[in-house]
Structures are given as structure tokens and as C-alpha cells.
N, C-alpha and C positions, 0 to 999 in steps of 0.2 A: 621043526619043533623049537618053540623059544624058549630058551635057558632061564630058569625061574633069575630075577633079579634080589641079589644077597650083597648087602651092602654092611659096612662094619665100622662103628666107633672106637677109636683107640688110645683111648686119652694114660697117662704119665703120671703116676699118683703123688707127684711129688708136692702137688699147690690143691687147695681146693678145685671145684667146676669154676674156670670163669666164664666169662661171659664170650668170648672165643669159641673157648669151647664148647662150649651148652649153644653156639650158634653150628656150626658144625654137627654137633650131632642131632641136631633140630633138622637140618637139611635132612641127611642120613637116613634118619625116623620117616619123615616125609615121603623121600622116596622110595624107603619102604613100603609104606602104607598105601600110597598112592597107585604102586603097580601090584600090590600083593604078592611082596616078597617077603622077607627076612632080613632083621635087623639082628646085627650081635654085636654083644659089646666085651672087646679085647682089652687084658690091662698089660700096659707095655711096662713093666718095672725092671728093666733089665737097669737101669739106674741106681747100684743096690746102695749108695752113699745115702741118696735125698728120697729115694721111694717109701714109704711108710702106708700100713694097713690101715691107718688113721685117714689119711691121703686118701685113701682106697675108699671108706665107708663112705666120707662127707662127698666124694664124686660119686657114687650111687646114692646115697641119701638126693645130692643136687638134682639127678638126673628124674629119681620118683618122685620129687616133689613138682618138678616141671611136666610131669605123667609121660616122660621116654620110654616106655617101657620095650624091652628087649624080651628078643626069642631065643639068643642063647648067648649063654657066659657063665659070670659069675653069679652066684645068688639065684639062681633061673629055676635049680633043680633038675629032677630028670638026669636025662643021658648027655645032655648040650652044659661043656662048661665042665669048669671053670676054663676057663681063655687067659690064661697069665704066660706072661714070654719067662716068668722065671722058672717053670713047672713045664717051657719044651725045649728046654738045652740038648736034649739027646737029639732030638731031629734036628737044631740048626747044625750041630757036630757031623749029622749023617750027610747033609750035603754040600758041606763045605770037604767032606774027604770026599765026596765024588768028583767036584770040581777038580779037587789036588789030583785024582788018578787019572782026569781025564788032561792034564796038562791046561788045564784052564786057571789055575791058580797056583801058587806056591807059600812055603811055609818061610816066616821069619821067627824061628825058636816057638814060642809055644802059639804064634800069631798063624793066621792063612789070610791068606791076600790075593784076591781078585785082579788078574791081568788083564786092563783095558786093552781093545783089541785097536790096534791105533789104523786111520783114514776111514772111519765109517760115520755116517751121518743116523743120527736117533733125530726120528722125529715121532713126539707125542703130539699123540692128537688127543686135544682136549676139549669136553662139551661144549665148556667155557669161552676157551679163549681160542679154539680153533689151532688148526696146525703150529707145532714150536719146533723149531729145527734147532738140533744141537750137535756140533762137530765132534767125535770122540777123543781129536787130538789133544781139547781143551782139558780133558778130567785125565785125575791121576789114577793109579791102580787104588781097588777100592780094597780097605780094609773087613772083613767078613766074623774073624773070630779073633778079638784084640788077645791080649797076654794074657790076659786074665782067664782067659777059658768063654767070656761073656760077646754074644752075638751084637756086633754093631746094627743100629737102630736102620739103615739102608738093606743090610742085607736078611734082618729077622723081621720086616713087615712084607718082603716080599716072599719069602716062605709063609708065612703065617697065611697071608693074604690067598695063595696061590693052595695050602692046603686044608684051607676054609671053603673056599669055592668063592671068594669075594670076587662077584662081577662087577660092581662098579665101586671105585674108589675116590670118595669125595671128601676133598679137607682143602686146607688151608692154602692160597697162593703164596703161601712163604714155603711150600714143600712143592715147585714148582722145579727149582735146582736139582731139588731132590730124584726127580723124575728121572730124567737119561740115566743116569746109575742104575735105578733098579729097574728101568728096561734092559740095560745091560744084563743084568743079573736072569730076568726073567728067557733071554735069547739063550743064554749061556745054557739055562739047566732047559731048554725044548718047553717051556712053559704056555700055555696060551694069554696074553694080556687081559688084564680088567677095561672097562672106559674108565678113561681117569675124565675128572672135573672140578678142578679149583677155584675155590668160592673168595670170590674179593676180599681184600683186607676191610677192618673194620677203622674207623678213623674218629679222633675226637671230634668236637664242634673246631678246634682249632686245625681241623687238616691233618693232624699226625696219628701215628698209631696209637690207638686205645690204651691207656696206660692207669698205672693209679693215680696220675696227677689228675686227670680228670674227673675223679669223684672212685665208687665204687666200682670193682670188676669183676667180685666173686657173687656167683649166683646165689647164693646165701644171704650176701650183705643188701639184698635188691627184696628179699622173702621178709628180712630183718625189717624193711625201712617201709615195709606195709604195702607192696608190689603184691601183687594175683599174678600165681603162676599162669592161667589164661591169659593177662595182659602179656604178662614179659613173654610168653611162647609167640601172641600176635604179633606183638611189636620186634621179633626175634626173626619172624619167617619174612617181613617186611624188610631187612635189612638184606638187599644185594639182591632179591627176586621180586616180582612182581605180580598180583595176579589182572591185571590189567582195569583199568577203569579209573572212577576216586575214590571207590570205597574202601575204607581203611579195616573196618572190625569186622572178624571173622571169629568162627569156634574153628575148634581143631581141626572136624571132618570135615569142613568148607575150604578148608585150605588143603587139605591133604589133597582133597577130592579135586583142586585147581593148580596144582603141585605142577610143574614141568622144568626139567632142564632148563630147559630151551629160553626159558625164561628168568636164567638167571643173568644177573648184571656183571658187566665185565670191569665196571667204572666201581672205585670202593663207595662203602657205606659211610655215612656218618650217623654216629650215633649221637640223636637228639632228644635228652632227657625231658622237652617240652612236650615232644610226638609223643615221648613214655608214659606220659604224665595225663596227656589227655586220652589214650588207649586205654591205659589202667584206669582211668574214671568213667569209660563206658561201659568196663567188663564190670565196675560196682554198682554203674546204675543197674545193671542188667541181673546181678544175683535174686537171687528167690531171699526172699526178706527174710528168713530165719537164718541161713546159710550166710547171710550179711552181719547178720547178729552174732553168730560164733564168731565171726573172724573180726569183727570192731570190738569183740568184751576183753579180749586181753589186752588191748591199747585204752582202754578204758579202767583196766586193772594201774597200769605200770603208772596212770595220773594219777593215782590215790582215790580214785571214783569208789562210792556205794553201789557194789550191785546185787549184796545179800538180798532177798527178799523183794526184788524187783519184778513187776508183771514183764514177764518175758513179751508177751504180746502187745504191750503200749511200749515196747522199747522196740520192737521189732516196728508196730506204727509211725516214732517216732522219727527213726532211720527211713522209711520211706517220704516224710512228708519234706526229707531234705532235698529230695530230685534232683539228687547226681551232685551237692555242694561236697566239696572233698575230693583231689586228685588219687592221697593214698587213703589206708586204713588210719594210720597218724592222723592227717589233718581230716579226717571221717569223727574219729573222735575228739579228736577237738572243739571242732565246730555243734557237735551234739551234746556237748558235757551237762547245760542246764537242764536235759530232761533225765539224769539221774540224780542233780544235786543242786537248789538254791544257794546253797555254802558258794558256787565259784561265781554265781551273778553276781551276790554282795561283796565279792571281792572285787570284783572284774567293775563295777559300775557305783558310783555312789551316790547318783542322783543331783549331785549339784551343780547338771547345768539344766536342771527343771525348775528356775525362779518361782517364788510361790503367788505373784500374777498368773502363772501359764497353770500351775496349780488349778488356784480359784476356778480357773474358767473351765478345764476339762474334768472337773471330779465330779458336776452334776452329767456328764454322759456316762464315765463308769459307773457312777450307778445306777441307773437305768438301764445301762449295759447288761448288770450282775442282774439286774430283775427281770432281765426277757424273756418270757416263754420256751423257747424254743431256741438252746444254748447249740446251735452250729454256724458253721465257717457265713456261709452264705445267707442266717438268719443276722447275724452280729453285723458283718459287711456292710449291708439295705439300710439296715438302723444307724451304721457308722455316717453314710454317705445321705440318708437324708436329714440327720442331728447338724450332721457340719452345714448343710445348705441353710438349713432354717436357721442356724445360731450365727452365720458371718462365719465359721471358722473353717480356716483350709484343713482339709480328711489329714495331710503330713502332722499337723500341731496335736493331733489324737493321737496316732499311730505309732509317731517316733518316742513316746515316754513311754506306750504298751509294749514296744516290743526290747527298748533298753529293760523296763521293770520285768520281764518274761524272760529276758534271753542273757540278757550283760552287752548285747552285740549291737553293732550299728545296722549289718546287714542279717537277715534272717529267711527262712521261708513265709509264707504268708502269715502275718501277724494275729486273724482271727484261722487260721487255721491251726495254729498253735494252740488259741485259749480253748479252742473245741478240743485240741489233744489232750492237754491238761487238765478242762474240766471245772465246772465255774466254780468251786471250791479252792482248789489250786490257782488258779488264776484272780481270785479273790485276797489268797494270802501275798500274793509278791506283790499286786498292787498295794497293798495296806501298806508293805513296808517302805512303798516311798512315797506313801502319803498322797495316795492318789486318791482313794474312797476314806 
């Protein structure tokens, strides 16, 4: 019979989610999901100087907004949980004196101390990185219960681990050190081992480990800066695994559902805010346009934009007829400001590189334009491109003043596709004011 797969998150409440972190337990999540296990999320605060419940919420806050959702811990309810290392000091105390009666450890005043058993060789075998051999002559005896009364971080994840039922244990290759100790520990008390699997470091574009000098790392400051938790989870599970092929964008269940060990990278990630950038503008082109609309209005708020009394549904239009212009939610609304407010074209544009020759010659098409039957994309276009033929004049000499007088911008979506959004009324008053009709 095969041992359900129970895999556990155990993040340190000392800093927000970073981005580290939220990749780890991406992994975690995943391979829960994927074998239909059980994911739990442990908080290790035995830290009690830097740990704070502050610390606490904004890393479950991080983790629900990136949709990690957990089967037991903290916040879960039920019988599962709370998972805090501060709330099971009785049990690290319970077998750290067993070790002491069994001559497996000793006491330095209020300390117990793990006796390295010296000439044996630990070797972890990892998904990752395959067999690591480590001599025990090299490690010193391990500290288990400091003075303080409080379980060192080696000796309280493999308790925790071991009476959670965590069968596979997947984090960081900086806790690779870490390993031969709490095999030690796990021989010592007759324990059965987890698979361990350490997931490559994460690296700036400059080669070094992810830091703040490279921009943002807390998975907040990524939700702030108008990132879709859908992107950063894609662009997340891509770092250090692969599901083979070129295709890049996935939803949640198509990666879960392509998920394997096996195919995680042994070589580190770098993290490349360009890849981010174009992941996060496929998961916008791909929203359901009202679901688009909630998440562009509050960045449309913080510009000072009108959106009292706005047709929800010509702004939800309007955001589609951008087709995918916009990396985040920021420059989403940025580039769509003129279809809430003429106020930022006249700021943004002021017409005086439309000489009043270039005038003269195009304001008998806009009117003709404004008197066409049949005001859409495709009726206006026909009429655009047979006006210019007949007249000598290149379709760009029309084009480039409708879409400055329409938008403020150089580059736009389609320029009669716009006047069809707006509406020949609309479209009639931004022309007037620069003197086009």
C-alpha cells in the first residue's frame, strides 16, 4: 500500500512571504496536488526576539492571495492546526529526555546536546540532486534544547516533521547542510526518513542570490506593482522545474496535473523580470473582461481618473479593444486613461505639430467621416482608404491627428476602432478641439 504523500510549508514569521518563499511552497502545493496528498502549513516561530503575529498574517495573507491553500495548520479550522513550534515545546522537551536516558545526548546546565556518533558516513539521497555523502567526523555535536528552554531549528523540524507524518520534505538547497544533522537525529530516535528534495537557489539577472538589491522580493510588493497572482504562481512554477516543451502559460491545474520531481532542475533559476512581465500580460490578455475591469479600476483610482458614473460595460469594451497593450495592471491603466477622461489627452497632446496646411487638407474627410451612415470600425476604415486614394493623400496623414486627437498617444489600438468605441458624438467633440471639423 502506498503511504498517502503529506508534504509541509514552514516558513519563519519574522519577514513578510518573499519570493523564496512563496517559491517553495509553490513547489510543496504542487506536489501535493498533483499526487493527492496533503499540504500543511507549519509556523516555526521558535525565534521569539523577530517572530511577530504581524509576520504571521501578511505570510498567510501572501500565501491566499497567491491561492496556496492548505489542509492543515493554522487558520484551517477543524481538528488540523494550529501548527506553531511555539504551542509544542512539551513534545520537543519529551524527546530530547529520551535521548538524555538513552545515553544518546547529554546536558550542559539548562542545554541538551546531541552526541555526534563519530566514523559514519550519512548519505542523503535527494530527488534533486541524487546521492550526497557526508562523513560524521565533520559535524560537531548538535545542540537540541538551547538554555533558554527553546528547541533549535535542526532538532524541532525533524520532530515536528516526523510527528506530522511529513513524507516528503521539499525546501531550499541552502538547508542541504542542514540535512546529515537531522538524519542523524531522525537514526537516533528509530524514526523512518521523509524523501528529501532541494529546489535550486533562486539568482538575480546578475548571477547572485536574489536579494533586495535587485528590485522587489516580498510577494506583496509583486501584488502592489499590478502582478496577477495567476502570473507570479506561472512564472513561479517555471523557476527551477520544467514541464517540457516551449510553452510557457499555464493555469494552476495544467501545471499541477504536469508537476513531477523528476523534473526539477538541479542548475539555479534566474529570475527574469522580462519573462515576468510577459507571463503577467498573457494571464491579462486571458481575463474575462469584467474580472479585468475590477482589477484595472483601482489603478485608475490612485491616477486621479473619473469613474463615478461610468458605463461599466464601454470600459470593460474599452480594455478589450487594447489586446494585451499593458505588461501590468499600472501600465493597463495607463495606456487606457483617455477612455475615462479627455482632461489627460489635452494635457498629454497639444496639437501643435498639426501645421494648419495638414489642417486644411484633412478636415473635409472628417467630415464626411462624421456623416457616414454606418459609424463602425470597418465602415470608417473603406471610406478612410478610398478618401486617401482619390485625394493623393497617404491613409498615415489622416490617421496620425485621429488618433493623437482621440488618445494623446503616438501608438494606440486601432484608430477607427476606437471612434466606433467612443461613438460619433464623442469622437466628434476631441476632434473639434483641435480643430479638425
Amino acid at each position: 500500500m502506498t503511504t498517502p504523500v503529506r508534504v509541509r510549508f514552514a516558513p519563519s514569521p519574522t519577514g513578510a512571504l518573499h519570493i523564496g518563499g512563496a517559491h517553495t511552497a509553490l513547489f510543496n502545493w504542487l506536489w501535493a496536488r498533483h499526487s493527492g496528498g496533503s499540504f500543511v502549513l507549519r509556523v516555526e516561530d521558535t525565534d521569539r526576539e523577530r517572530s511577530t503575529t504581524e509576520y504571521e498574517k501578511t505570510i498567510i495573507e501572501g500565501m491566499r492571495w497567491l491561492g496556496l491553500d492548505w489542509d492543515e495548520g493554522p487558520y484551517t479550522g477543524g481538528d488540523h492546526g494550529p501548527y506553531r513550534q511555539s504551542e509544542r515545546q512539551e513534545i520537543y522537551h519529551r524527546y530530547a529526555e529520551q535521548l538524555v536516558a538513552e545515553g544518546k545526548a547529554y546536558r550542559e546546565g539548562p542545554a541538551v546536546i546531541y552526541r555526534v556518533p563519530r566514523g559514519e558516513r550519512i548519505t542523503v539521497e535527494d530527488k534533486v540532486y541524487g546521492d550526497i555523502d557526508f562523513e560524521s567526523d565533520t559535524l560537531k555535536d548538535i545542540v537540541l534544547i538551547k538554555s533558554d528552554g527553546s528547541p533549535t531549528y535542526n532538532y524541532a523540524v525533524v520532530v515536528d516533521d516526523y510527528t506530522m507524518n511529513i513524507t516528503y520534505v521539499i525546501r531550499g538547497e541552502d538547508h542541504v547542510l542542514n540535512t546529515p544533522k537531522q538524519i542523524l537525529l531522525y537514526r537516533a530516535l528509530d524514526w523512518r526518513l521523509p524523501v528529501f528534495a532541494h529546489l535550486p537557489m533562486i539568482l538575480g539577472p546578475d548571477k547572485k542570490k536574489l536579494s533586495k538589491r535587485h528590485g522587489a522580493t516580498s510577494v506583496y510588493e509583486y501584488r502592489d506593482m499590478g502582478y496577477l497572482p495567476d502570473a507570479i504562481f506561472n512564472f513561479l512554477a517555471l523557476l527551477g522545474w520544467s514541464p517540457g516543451g516551449e510553452r510557457e502559460i499555464f493555469t494552476r491545474d495544467e501545471i499541477a496535473e504536469r508537476f513531477e520531481l523528476s523534473r526539477i532542475a538541479k542548475r539555479p533559476a534566474v529570475f527574469d523580470t522580462k519573462k515576468l512581465d510577459a507571463i503577467n500580460q498573457e494571464h491579462l490578455k486571458g481575463l474575462p473582461r469584467f474580472e479585468r475591469l475590477e482589477m484595472v479600476k483601482p489603478f485608475w483610482e490612485k491616477m486621479g481618473l473619473p469613474l463615478e458614473g461610468k458605463n461599466e460595460e464601454h470600459l470593460a469594451d474599452g480594455l478589450e479593444l487594447m489586446e494585451g497593450r499593458g505588461r501590468t495592471l499600472p501600465e493597463l491603466a495607463a495606456y487606457s486613461d483617455y477612455f475615462l477622461d479627455f482632461g489627460v489627452v489635452t494635457e498629454r497632446y497639444s496639437g501643435e505639430d498639426i501645421d494648419e496646411e495638414q489642417r486644411e487638407e484633412i478636415r473635409p474627410f472628417f467630415a464626411e467621416l462624421l456623416q457616414l451612415e454606418e459609424w463602425s470600425a470597418q465602415a470608417m476604415e473603406d471610406f478612410a482608404r478610398t478618401w486617401a486614394r482619390e485625394h493623393g493623400v497617404k491613409l498615415k496623414r489622416i490617421a496620425m491627428p485621429m488618433r493623437w486627437a482621440l488618445t494623446g498617444r503616438k501608438v494606440s489600438p486601432g484608430i477607427f476602432n476606437l471612434a466606433e468605441h467612443f461613438g460619433r458624438e464623442e469622437t466628434r467633440r476631441r476632434l473639434a478641439h483641435y480643430d479638425l471639423v
